[in-house]
VEXBALUM-447513 format. One line per field, with one value per atom (N, C-alpha, C): residue number from 1; residue in three letters; chain; atom name; x, y, z. Coordinates in nm, 3 decimals. Layout:
BEGIN
n <- [NUM_...]
res <- [Ala_...]
chain <- [A_...]
atom <- [CA_...]
east <- [X_...]
north <- [Y_...]
up <- [Z_...]
//
This chain:
BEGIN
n <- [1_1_1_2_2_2_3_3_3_4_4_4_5_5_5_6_6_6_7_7_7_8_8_8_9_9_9_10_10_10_11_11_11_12_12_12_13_13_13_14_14_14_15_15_15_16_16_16_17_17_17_18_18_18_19_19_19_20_20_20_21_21_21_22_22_22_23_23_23_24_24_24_25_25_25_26_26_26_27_27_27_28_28_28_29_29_29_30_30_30_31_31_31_32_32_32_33_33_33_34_34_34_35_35_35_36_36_36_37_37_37_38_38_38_39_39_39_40_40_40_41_41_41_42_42_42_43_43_43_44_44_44_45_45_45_46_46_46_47_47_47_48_48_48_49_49_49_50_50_50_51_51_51_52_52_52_53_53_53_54_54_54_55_55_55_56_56_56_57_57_57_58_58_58_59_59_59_60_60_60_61_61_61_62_62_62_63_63_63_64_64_64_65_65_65_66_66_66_67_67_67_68_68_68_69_69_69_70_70_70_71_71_71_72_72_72_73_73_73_74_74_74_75_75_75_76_76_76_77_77_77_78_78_78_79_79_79_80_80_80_81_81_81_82_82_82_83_83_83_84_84_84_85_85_85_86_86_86_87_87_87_88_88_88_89_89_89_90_90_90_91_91_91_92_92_92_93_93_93_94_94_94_95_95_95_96_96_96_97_97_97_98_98_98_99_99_99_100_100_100_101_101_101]
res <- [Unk_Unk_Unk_Unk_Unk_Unk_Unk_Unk_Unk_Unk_Unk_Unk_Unk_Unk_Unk_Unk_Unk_Unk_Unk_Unk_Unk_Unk_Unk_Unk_Unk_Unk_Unk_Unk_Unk_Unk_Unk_Unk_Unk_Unk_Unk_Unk_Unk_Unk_Unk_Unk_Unk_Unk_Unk_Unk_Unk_Unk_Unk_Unk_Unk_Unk_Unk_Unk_Unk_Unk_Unk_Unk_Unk_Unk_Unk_Unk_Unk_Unk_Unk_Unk_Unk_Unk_Unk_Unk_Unk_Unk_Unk_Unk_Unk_Unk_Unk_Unk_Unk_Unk_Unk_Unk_Unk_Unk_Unk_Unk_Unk_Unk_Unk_Unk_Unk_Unk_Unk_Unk_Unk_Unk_Unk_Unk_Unk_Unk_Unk_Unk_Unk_Unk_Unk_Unk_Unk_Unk_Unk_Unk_Unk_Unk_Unk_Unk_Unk_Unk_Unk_Unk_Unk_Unk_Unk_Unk_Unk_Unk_Unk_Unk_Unk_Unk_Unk_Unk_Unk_Unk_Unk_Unk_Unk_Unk_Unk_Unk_Unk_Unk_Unk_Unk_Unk_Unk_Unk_Unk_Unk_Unk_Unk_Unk_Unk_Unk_Unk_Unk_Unk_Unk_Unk_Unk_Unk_Unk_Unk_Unk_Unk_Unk_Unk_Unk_Unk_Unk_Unk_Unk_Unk_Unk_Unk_Unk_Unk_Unk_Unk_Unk_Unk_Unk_Unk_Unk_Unk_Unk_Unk_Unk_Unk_Unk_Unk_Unk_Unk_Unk_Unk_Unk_Unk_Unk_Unk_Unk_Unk_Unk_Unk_Unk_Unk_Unk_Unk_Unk_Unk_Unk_Unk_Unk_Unk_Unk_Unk_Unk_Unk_Unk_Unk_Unk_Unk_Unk_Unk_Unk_Unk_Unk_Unk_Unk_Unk_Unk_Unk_Unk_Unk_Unk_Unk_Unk_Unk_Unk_Unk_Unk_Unk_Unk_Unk_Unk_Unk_Unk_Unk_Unk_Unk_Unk_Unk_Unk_Unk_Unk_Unk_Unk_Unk_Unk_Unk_Unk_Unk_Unk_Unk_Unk_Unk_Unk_Unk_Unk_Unk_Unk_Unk_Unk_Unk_Unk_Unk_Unk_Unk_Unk_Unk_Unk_Unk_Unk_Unk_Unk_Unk_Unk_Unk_Unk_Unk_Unk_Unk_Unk_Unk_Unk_Unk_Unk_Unk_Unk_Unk_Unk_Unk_Unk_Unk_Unk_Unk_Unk_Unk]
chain <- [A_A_A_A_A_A_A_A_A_A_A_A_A_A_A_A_A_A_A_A_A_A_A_A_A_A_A_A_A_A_A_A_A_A_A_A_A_A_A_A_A_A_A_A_A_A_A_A_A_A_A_A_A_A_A_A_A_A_A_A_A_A_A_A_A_A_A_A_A_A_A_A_A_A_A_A_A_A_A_A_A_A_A_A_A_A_A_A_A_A_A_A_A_A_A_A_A_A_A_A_A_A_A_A_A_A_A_A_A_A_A_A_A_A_A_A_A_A_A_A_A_A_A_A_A_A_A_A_A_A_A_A_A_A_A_A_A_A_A_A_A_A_A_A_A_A_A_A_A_A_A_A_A_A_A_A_A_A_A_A_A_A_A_A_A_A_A_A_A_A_A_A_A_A_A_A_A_A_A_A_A_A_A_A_A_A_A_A_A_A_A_A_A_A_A_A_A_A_A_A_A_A_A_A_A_A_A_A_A_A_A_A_A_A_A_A_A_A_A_A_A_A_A_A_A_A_A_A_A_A_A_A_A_A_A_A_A_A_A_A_A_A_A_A_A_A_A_A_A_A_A_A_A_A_A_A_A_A_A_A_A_A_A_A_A_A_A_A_A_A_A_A_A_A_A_A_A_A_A_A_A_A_A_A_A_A_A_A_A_A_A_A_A_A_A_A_A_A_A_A_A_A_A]
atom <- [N_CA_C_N_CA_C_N_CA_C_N_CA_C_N_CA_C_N_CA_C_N_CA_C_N_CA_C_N_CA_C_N_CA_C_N_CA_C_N_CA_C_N_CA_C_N_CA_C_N_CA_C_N_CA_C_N_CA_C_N_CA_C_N_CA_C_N_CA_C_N_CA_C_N_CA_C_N_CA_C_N_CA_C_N_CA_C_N_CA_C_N_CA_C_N_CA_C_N_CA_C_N_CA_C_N_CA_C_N_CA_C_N_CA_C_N_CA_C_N_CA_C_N_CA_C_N_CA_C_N_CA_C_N_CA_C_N_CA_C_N_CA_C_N_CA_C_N_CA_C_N_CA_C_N_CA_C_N_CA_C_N_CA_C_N_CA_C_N_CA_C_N_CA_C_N_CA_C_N_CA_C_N_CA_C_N_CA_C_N_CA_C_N_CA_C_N_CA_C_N_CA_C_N_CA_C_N_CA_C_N_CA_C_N_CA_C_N_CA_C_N_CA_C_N_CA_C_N_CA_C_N_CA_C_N_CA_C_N_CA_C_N_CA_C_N_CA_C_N_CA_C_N_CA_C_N_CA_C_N_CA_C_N_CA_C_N_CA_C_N_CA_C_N_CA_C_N_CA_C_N_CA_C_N_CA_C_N_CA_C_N_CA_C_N_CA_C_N_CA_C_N_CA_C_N_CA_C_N_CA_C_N_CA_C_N_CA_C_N_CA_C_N_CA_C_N_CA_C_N_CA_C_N_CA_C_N_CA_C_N_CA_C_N_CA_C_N_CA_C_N_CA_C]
east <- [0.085_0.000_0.090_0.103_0.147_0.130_0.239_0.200_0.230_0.183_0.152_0.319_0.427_0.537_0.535_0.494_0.554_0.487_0.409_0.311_0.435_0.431_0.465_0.431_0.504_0.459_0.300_0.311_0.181_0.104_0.072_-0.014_-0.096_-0.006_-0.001_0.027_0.067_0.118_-0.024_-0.033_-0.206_-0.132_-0.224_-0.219_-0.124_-0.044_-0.007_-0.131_-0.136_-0.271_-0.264_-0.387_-0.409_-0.335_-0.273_-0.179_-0.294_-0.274_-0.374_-0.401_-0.505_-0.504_-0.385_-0.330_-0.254_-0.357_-0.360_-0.424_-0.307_-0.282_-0.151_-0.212_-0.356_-0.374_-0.538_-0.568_-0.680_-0.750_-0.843_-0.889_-1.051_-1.077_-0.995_-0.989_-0.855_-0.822_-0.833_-0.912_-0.991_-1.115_-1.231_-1.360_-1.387_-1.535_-1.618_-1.672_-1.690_-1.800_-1.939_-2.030_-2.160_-2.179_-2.039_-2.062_-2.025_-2.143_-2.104_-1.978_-1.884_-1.808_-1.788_-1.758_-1.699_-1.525_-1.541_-1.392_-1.336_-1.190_-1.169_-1.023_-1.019_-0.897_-0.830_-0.671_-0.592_-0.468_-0.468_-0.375_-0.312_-0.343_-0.298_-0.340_-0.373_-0.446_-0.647_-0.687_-0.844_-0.895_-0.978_-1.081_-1.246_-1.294_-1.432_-1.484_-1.425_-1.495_-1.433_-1.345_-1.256_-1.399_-1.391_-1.447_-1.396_-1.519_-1.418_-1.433_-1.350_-1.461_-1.401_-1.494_-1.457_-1.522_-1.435_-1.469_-1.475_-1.443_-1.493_-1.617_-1.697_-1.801_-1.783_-1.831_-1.812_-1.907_-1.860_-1.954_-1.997_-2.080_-2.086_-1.989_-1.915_-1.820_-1.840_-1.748_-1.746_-1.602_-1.619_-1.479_-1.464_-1.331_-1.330_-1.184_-1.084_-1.013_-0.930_-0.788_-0.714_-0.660_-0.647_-0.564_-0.685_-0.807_-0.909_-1.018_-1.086_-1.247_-1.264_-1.395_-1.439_-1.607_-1.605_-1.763_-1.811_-1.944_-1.964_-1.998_-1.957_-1.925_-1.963_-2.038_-2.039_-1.972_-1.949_-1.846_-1.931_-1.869_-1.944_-1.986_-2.052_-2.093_-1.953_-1.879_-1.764_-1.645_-1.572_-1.429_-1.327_-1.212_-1.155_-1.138_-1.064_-1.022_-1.122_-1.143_-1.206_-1.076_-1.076_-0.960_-1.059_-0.958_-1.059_-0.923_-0.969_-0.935_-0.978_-0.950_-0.998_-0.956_-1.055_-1.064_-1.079_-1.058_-1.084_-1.085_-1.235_-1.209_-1.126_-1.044_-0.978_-0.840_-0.848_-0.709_-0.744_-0.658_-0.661_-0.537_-0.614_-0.484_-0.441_-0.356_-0.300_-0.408_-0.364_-0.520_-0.423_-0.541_-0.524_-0.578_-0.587_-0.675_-0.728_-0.845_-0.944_-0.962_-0.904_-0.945_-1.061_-1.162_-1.235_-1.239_-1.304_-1.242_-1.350]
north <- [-0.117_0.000_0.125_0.207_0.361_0.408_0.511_0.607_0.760_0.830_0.991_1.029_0.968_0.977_0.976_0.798_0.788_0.857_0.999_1.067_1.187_1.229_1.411_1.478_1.577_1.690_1.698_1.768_1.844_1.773_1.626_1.569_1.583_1.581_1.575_1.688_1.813_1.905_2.030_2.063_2.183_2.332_2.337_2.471_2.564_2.652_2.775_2.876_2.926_3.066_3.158_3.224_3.313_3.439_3.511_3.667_3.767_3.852_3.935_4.055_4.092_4.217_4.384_4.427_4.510_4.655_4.731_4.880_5.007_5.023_5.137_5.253_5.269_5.451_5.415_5.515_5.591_5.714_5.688_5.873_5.890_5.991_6.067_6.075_6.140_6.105_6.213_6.300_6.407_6.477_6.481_6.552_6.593_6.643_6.769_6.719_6.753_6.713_6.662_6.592_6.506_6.516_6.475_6.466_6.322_6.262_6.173_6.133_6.036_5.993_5.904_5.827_5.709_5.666_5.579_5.588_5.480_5.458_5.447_5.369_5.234_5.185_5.087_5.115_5.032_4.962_4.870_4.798_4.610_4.561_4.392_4.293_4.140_4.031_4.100_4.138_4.211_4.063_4.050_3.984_3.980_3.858_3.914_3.937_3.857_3.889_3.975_4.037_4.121_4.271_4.303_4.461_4.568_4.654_4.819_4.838_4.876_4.887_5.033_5.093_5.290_5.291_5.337_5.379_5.226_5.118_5.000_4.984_4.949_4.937_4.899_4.786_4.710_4.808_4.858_4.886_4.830_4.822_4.725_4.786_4.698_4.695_4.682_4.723_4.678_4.660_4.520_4.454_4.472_4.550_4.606_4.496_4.488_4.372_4.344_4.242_4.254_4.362_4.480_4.558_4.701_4.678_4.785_4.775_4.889_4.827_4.928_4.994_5.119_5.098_5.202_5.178_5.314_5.315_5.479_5.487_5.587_5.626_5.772_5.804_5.953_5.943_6.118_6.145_6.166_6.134_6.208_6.353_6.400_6.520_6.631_6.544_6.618_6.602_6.725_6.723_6.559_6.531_6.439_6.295_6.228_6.127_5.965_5.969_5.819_5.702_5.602_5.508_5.402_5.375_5.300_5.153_5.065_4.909_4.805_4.709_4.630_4.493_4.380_4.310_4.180_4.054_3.939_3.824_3.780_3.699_3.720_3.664_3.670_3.776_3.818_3.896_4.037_4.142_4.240_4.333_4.425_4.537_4.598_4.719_4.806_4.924_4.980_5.120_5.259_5.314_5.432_5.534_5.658_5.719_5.848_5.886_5.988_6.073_6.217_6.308_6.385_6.435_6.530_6.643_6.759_6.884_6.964]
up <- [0.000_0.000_0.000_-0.081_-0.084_0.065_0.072_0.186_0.134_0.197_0.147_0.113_0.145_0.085_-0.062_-0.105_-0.249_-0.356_-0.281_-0.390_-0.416_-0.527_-0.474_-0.467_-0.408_-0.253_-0.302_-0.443_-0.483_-0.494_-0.457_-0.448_-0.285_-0.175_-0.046_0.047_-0.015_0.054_0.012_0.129_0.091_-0.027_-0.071_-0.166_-0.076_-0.133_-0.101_-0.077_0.037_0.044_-0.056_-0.109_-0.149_-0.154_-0.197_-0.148_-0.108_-0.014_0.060_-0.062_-0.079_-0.118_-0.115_-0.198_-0.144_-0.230_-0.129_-0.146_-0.161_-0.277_-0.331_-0.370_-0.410_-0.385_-0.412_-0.377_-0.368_-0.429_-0.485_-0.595_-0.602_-0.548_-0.506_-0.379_-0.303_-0.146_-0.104_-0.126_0.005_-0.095_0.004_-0.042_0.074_0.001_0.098_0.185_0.304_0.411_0.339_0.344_0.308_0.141_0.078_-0.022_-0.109_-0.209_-0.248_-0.391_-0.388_-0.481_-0.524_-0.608_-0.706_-0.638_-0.540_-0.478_-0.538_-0.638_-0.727_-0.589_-0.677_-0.554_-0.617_-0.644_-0.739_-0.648_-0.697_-0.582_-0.711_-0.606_-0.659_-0.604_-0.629_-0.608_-0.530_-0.607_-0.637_-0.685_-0.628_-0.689_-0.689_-0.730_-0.738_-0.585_-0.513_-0.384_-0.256_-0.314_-0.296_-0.203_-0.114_-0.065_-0.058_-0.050_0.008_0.138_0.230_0.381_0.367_0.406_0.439_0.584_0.632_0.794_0.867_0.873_0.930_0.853_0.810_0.697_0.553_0.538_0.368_0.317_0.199_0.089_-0.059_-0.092_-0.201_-0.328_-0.345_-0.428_-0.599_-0.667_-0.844_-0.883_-0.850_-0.964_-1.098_-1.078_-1.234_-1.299_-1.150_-1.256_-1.149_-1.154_-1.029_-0.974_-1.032_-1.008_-0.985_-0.968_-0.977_-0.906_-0.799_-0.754_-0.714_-0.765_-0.776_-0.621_-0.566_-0.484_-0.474_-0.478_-0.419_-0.291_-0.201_-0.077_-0.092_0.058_0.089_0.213_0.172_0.317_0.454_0.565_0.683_0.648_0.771_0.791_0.845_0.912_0.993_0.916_0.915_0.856_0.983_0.876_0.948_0.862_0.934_0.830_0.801_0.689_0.660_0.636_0.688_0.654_0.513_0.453_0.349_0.343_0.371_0.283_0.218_0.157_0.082_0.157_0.200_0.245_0.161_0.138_0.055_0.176_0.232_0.363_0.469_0.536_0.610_0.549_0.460_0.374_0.409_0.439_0.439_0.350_0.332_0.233_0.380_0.364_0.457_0.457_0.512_0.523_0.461_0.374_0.270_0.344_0.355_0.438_0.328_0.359_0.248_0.357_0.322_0.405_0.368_0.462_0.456_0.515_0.437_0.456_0.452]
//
């Protein structure tokens, strides 16, 4: 009988994980107090189920490709900073921040 040896690895060894989302800019990165925009977010490994979260909050998202995902977002009422990242399950980007003014 075989043992999980005489296979190779890639038969027996689990997938490599997924690469996390990476978040490299943001557009546009400052608006008006209670105003709405098209927040436009380019980065790497995007996918379809890829999110935007602005402020702690998912917003419904549009996969435009790996490297693209556009959502519309309004700003608070108060000047001050919105943090925006992109999340894929357990994956997180780094945080971009959108000022308001």
């Amino acid at each position: 009988m075989p043992t999980y040896q005489s296979y190779p690895p890639s038969l027996w060894e689990p997938p490599a994980p997924p690469p996390a989302p990476t978040l490299t800019s943001i557009a546009p990165s400052t608006g008006v107090i209670s105003t709405p925009y098209t927040l436009n977010c380019t980065g790497t490994n995007f996918t379809a189920t890829s999110v935007i979260w602005w402020n702690g909050v998912a917003v419904t998202t549009n996969y435009v490709s790996a490297t693209s995902l556009n959502a519309a977002v309004t700003t608070p009422a108060i000047a001050g900073s919105v943090n925006v990242q992109v999340k894929d399950g357990a994956l997180s980007s780094s945080i971009r921040v959108f000022t308001v003014t």
